[in-house]
N, C-alpha and C positions, 0 to 999 in steps of 0.2 A: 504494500500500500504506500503511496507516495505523501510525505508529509503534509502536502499543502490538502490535500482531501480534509474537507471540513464536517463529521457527524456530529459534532457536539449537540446540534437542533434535532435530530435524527429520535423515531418514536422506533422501539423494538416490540417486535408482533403485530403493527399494524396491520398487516393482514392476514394473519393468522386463524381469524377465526372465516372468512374467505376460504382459505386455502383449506380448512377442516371440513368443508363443503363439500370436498372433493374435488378432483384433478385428473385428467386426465395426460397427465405426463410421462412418457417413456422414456429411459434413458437406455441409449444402445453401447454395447459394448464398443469399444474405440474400432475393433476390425471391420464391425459391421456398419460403423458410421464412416467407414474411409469410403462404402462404396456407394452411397446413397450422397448426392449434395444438398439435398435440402428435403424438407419436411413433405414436400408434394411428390417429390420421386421415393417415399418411402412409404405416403397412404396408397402410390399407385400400385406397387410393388403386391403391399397389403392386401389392394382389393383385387387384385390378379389371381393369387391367392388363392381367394375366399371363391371366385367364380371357378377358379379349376376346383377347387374340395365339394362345392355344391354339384360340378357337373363331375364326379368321379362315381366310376362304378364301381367302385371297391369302399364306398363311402357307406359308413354303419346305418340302419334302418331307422 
């Protein structure tokens, strides 16, 4: 942290009770985020996914 950053005014847990709401936050392991660059080449990846498991015929009843 660089000295001149000022929190002194700074409120801790302001969002806290927000964030207890729930989150829908993922964190990828560093090898898996080297391949994805951003958060929309990773829900497309997701829903590629999810359309081959739904059309899979090996898929549980």
């Amino acid at each position: 942290m660089r000295d001149h950053y000022d929190f002194s005014k700074g409120t801790q847990g302001k969002q806290s009770d927000r964030y207890k709401e729930g989150t829908n936050m993922v964190l990828l392991d560093p090898d898996v985020a080297k391949e994805f660059p951003d958060d929309s080449s990773v829900n497309e990846a997701l829903r590629e996914f999810l359309r081959e498991k739904k059309n899979s015929p090996d898929k549980p009843a």
